[in-house]
C-alpha positions in Angstrom: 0.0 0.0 0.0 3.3 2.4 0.6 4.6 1.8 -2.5 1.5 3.0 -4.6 1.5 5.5 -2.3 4.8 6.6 -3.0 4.3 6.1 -7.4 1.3 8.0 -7.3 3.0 10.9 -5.4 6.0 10.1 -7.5 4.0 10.8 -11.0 2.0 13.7 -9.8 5.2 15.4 -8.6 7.0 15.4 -11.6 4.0 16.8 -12.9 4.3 20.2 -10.7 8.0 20.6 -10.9 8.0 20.2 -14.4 5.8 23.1 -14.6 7.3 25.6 -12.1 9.9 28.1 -13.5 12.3 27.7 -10.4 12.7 24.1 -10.9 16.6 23.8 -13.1 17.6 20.9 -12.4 17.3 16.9 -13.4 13.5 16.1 -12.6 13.8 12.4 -12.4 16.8 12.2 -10.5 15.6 15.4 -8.4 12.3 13.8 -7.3 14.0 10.4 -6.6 16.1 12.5 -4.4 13.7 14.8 -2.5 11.8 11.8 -2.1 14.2 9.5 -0.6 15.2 13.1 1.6 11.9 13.4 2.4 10.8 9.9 3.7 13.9 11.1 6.1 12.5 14.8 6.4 15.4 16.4 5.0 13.9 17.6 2.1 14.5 21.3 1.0 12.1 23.9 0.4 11.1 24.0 -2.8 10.6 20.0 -2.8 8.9 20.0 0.4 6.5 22.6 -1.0 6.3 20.5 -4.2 5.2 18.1 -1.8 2.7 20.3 0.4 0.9 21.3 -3.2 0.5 17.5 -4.5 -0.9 16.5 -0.9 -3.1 19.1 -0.8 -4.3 18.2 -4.8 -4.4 14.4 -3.7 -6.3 15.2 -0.6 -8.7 17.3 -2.2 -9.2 14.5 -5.1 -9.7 11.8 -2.8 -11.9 13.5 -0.8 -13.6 14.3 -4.0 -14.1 10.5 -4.8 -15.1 9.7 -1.8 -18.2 12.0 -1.5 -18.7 10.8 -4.7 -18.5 7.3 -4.1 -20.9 8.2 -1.1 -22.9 9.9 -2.7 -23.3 7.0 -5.6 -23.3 4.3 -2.5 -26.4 6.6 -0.5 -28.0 6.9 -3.4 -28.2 3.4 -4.3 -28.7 2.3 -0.4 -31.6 4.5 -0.5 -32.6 3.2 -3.6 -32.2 -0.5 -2.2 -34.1 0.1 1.4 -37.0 2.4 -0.5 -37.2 -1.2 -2.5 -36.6 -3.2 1.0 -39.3 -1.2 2.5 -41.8 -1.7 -0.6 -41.2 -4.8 -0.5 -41.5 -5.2 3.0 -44.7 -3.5 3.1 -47.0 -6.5 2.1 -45.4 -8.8 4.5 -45.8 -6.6 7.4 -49.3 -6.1 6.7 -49.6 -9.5 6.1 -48.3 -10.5 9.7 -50.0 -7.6 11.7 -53.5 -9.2 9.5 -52.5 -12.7 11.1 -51.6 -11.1 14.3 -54.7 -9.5 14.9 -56.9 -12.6 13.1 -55.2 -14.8 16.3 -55.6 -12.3 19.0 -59.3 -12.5 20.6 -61.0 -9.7 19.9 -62.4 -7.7 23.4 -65.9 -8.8 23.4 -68.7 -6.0 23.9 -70.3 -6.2 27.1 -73.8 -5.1 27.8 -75.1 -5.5 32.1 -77.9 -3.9 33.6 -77.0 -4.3 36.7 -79.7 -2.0 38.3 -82.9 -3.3 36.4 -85.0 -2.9 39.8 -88.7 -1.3 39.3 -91.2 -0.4 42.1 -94.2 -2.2 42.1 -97.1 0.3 40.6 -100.1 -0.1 43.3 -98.4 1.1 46.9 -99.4 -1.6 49.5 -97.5 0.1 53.1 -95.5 2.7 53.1 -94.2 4.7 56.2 -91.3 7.3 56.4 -92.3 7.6 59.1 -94.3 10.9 59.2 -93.3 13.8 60.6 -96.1 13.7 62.8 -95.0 10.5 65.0 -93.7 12.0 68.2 -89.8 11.2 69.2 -89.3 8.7 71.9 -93.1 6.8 71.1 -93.2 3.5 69.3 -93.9 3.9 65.5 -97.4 4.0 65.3 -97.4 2.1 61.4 -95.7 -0.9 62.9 -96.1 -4.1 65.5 -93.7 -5.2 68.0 -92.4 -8.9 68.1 -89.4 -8.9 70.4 -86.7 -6.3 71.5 -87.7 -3.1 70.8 -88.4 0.0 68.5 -88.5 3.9 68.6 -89.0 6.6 66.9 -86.1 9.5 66.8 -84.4 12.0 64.7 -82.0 12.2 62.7 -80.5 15.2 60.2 -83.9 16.9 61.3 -86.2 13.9 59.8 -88.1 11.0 61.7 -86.9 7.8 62.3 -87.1 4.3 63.2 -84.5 3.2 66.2 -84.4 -0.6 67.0 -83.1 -1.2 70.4 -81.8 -4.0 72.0 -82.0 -5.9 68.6 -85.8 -4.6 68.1 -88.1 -7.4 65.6 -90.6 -5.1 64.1 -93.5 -6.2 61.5 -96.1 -3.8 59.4 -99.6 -3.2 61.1 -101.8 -4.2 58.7 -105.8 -5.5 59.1 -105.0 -8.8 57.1 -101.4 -9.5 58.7 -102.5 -13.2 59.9 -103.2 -13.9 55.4 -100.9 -13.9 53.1 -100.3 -10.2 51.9 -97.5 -10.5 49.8 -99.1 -10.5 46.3 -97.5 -13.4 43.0 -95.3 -10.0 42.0 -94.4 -7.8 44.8 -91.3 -4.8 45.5 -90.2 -3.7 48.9 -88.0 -1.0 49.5 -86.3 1.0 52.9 -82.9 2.3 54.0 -81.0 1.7 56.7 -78.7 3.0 58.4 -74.8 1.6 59.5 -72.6 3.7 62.1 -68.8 4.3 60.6 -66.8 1.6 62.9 -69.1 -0.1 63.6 -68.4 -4.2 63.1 -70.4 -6.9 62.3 -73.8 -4.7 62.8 -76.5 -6.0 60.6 -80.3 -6.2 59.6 -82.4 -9.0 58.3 -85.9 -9.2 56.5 -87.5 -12.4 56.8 -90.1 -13.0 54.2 -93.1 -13.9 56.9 -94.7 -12.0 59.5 -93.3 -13.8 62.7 -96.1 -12.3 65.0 -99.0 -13.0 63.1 -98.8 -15.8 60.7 -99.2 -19.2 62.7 -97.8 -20.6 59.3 -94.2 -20.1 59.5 -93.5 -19.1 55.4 -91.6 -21.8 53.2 -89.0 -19.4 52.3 -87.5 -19.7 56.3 -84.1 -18.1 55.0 -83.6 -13.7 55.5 -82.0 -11.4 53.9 -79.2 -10.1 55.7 -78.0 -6.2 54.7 -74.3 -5.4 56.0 -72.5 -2.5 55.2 -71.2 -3.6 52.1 -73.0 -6.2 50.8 -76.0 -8.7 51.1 -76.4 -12.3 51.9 -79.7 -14.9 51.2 -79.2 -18.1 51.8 -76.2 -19.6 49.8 -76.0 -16.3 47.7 -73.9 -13.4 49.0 -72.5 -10.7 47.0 -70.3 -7.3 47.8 -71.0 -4.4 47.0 -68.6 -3.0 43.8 -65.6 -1.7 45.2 -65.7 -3.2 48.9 -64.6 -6.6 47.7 -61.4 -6.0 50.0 -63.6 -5.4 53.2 -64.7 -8.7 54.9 -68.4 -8.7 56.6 -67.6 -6.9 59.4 -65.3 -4.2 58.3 -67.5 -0.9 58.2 -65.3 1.3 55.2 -68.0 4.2 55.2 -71.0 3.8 56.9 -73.9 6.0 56.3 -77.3 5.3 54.8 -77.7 2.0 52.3 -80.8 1.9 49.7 -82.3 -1.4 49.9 -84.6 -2.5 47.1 -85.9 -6.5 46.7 -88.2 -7.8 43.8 -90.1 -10.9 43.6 -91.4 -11.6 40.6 -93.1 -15.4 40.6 -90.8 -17.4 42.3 -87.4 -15.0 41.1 -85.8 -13.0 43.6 -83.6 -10.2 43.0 -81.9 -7.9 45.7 -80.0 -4.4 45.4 -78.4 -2.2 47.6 -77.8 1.4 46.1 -77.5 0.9 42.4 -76.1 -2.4 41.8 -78.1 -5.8 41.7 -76.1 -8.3 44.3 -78.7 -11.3 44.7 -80.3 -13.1 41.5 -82.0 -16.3 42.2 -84.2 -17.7 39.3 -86.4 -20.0 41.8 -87.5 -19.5 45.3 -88.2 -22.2 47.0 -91.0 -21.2 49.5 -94.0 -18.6 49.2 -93.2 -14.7 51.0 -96.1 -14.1 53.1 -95.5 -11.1 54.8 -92.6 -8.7 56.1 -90.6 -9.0 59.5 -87.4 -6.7 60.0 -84.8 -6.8 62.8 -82.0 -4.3 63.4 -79.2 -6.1 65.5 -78.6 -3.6 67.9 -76.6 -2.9 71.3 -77.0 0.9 71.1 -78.7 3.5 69.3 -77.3 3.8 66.0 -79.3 1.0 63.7 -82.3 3.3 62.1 -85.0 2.5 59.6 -86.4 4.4 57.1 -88.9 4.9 53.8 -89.9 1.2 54.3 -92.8 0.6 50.7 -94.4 -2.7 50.0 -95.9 -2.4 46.5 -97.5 -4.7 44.1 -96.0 -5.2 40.9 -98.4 -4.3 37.5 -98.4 -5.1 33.8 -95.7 -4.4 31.6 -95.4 -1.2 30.3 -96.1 -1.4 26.9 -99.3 -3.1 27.8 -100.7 0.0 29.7 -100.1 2.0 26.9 -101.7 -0.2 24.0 -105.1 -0.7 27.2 -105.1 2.5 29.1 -102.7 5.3 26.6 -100.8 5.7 29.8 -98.1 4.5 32.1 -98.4 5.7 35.7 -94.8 5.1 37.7 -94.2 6.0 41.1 -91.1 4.4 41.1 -89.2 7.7 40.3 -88.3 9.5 43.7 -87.4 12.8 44.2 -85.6 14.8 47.0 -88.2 16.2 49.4 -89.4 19.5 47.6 -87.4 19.4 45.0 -87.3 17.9 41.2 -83.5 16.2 42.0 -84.1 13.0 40.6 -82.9 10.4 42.8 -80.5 7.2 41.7 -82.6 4.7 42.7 -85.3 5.9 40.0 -83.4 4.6 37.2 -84.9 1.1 36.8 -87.7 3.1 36.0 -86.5 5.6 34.3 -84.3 3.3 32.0 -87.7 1.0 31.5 -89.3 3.9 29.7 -86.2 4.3 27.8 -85.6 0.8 26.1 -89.6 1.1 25.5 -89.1 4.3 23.4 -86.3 2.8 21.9 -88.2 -0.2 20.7 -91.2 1.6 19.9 -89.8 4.7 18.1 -93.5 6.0 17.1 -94.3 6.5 21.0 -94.7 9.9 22.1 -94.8 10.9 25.4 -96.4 14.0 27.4 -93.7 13.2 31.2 -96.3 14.7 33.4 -95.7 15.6 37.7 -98.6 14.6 40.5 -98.1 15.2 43.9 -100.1 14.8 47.3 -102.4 17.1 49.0 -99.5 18.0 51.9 -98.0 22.0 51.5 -99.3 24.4 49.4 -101.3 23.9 46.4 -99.5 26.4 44.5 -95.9 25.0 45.2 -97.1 21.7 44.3 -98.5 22.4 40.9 -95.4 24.4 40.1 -93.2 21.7 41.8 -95.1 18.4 39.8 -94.3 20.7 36.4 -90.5 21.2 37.1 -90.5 17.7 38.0 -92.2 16.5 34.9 -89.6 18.5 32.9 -86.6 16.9 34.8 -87.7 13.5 33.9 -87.7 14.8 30.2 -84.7 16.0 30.1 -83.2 13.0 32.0 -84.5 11.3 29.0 -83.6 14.0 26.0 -79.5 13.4 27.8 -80.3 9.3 27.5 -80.9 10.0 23.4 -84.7 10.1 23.3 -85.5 13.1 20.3 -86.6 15.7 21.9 -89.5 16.2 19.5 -90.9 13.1 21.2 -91.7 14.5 24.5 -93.2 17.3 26.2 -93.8 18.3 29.5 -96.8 19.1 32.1 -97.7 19.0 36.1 -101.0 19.1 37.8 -99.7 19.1 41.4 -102.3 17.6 43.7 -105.1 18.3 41.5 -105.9 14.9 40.1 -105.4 12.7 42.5 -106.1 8.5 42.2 -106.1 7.5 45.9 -107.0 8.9 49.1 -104.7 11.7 50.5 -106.1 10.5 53.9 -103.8 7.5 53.7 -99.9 7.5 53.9 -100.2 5.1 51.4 -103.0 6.7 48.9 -100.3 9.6 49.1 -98.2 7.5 47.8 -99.6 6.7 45.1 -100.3 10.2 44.3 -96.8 10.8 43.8 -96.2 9.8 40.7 -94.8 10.6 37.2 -96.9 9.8 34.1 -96.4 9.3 30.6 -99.2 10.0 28.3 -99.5 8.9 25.1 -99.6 11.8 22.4 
């Protein structure tokens, strides 16, 4: 490699020398020399500047090549990958194709897991009223062991068991069988934060009255986080980590159960936790039970209803369907969660019978001022629309109205005609 080093320098150095002016003496020999001199760097000035020049022209030349010999080799790498990548192109498709043809696709899911909705003809109901006097027994209910008070709590009348108090509804035909072939009951309760291992059960008989213990022997039993009937228990979402007698919050616990011939569904808040497709056993009546060493286990807004036809069937017999299943805060047109079974029932029935058109119209009972209620049932009316408008229903299929306690369809003299009074309704247009 040295040696053509040394011939190419050789030939282009005879070149320049031959050329400059200054330059007298034998070229051959003179190169020879100066290069011989210069491999030992005793070159003189003139030769060592020959030198200088032809490095600098090689250098430059070289350099010259070799961006174009990069130049030529980028080019035709480019040239090669653009082809690579063409050609690639295909066969990546190709494997993410086979890669997503063997993945499993995430399946849709569709749960209702609040489909509860109240029974349509109120059969007890007691908040209790304002008018029961603290520290009396509640006048609505019977006594079968312990016992039971009424108190208040945030302002508003309660139920207090004491020493684990076993209340049942007083009702004329307690000793028969009152529970109707579809039936709702509904109530909250109340759980202390700390407290452990505090409970309440329903049992699905009256224990005072009815000499014929019920079939269905097994309660419902409400914890703080969860429910439990027989073999079935269930946690409520996001409490899974608590056991049954960790308290994580506390507070007040919506408690809604639905019998529909022989199925058996019970919710706390919003989510459906028990689902059993046959009961063994006929419900005859209602018996509650707060376990209780002090006075923090309260009852409240306790309904038994019986359930009606379905929905679409009102319409096509009476061009109406009358709910009282959606609940709003006392006095105002907040729509409460637990109303959206019902809410979501009218929903899907639009949905599925997109000619429907519906007038959402308010009804309260006969208690305040006439006024107020005729301008509460219409704001009312309108927030059920609009809950439905948000859900996708056109609005060009609804419209709004109230008629406060002007139409009424049971007697205000009863807690539970009142009830029924209070109602939303959806007229067919």
């Amino acid at each position: 490699m040295k040696t053509k080093l040394f011939f190419i320098l050789s030939l282009f150095l005879i070149v320049a020398i031959s050329s400059s002016a200054q330059v007298k003496v034998d070229v051959k020999k003179k190169v020879n020399d100066q290069a011989n001199s210069r491999a030992n760097q005793h070159a003189d000035k003139a030769i060592d500047d020959a030198f200088n020049r032809i490095e600098d022209g090689i250098g430059s030349l070289f350099k010259r090549k070799k961006k174009n010999k990069k130049g030529k080799n980028s080019q035709v790498q480019q040239q090669q990958e653009q082809q690579a990548g063409q050609n690639d192109v295909p066969a990546q498709t190709e494997a993410a194709t086979a890669a997503a043809e063997t993945k499993p696709a995430t399946p849709e899911v569709k749960w209702d897991k609040f489909d509860f909705v109240p029974g349509d003809q109120v059969i007890f109901e007691d908040a209790p009223s304002s008018d029961e006097e603290n520290g009396e027994f509640p006048s609505r209910w019977d006594l079968y062991k312990g016992n039971a008070e009424i108190g208040e709590v945030d302002g508003k009348n309660v139920i207090m068991f004491l020493q684990g108090g076993i209340i049942v509804p007083y009702l004329k035909n307690s000793k028969e069988d009152y529970l109707p072939e579809i039936f709702t009951v509904e109530f909250d309760v109340y759980f202390k934060p700390g407290d452990t291992y505090k409970r309440y059960w329903v049992n699905f008989y009256d224990k005072k009255n009815q000499s014929r213990i019920s079939d269905v022997a097994t309660s419902l039993e409400v914890y703080v986080n969860g429910l439990e009937f027989g073999a079935s228990e269930k946690r409520y979402p996001g409490t899974e980590m608590y056991n049954w007698g960790r308290n994580p919050v506390g507070g007040w616990k919506h408690i809604s159960v639905a019998y529909t011939k022989g199925k058996f569904k019970a919710y706390m808040d919003d989510t459906r936790l028990i689902n059993i497709p046959h009961l063994e056993g006929n419900p005859m009546g209602i018996t509650i039970q707060g376990e209780s060493a002090d006075e923090m286990m309260y009852l409240r807004n306790v309904r038994i209803a019986k359930g009606g036809v379905k929905y679409y069937d009102r319409v096509l017999s009476d061009g109406k369907i009358i709910v009282n299943g959606i609940r709003f805060d006392v006095n105002k047109a907040t729509i409460k969660p637990q109303s959206n079974g019902a809410i979501n029932k009218i929903f899907k029935l639009m949905q599925k019978q997109p000619d429907l058109r519906f007038s959402v119209e308010g009804h309260t009972d006969s208690d305040g001022d006439e006024a107020a209620n005729l301008k509460l049932s219409k704001a009312r009316g309108k927030a059920v629309m609009d809950k439905l408008i948000s859900m996708g229903i056109a609005a060009d299929r609804l419209k709004y109205d109230g008629f406060g306690e002007s139409k009424p369809i049971a007697d205000n003299g009863t807690a539970e005609g009142k009830a029924n009074n209070r109602r939303v309704e959806f007229v067919k247009f």
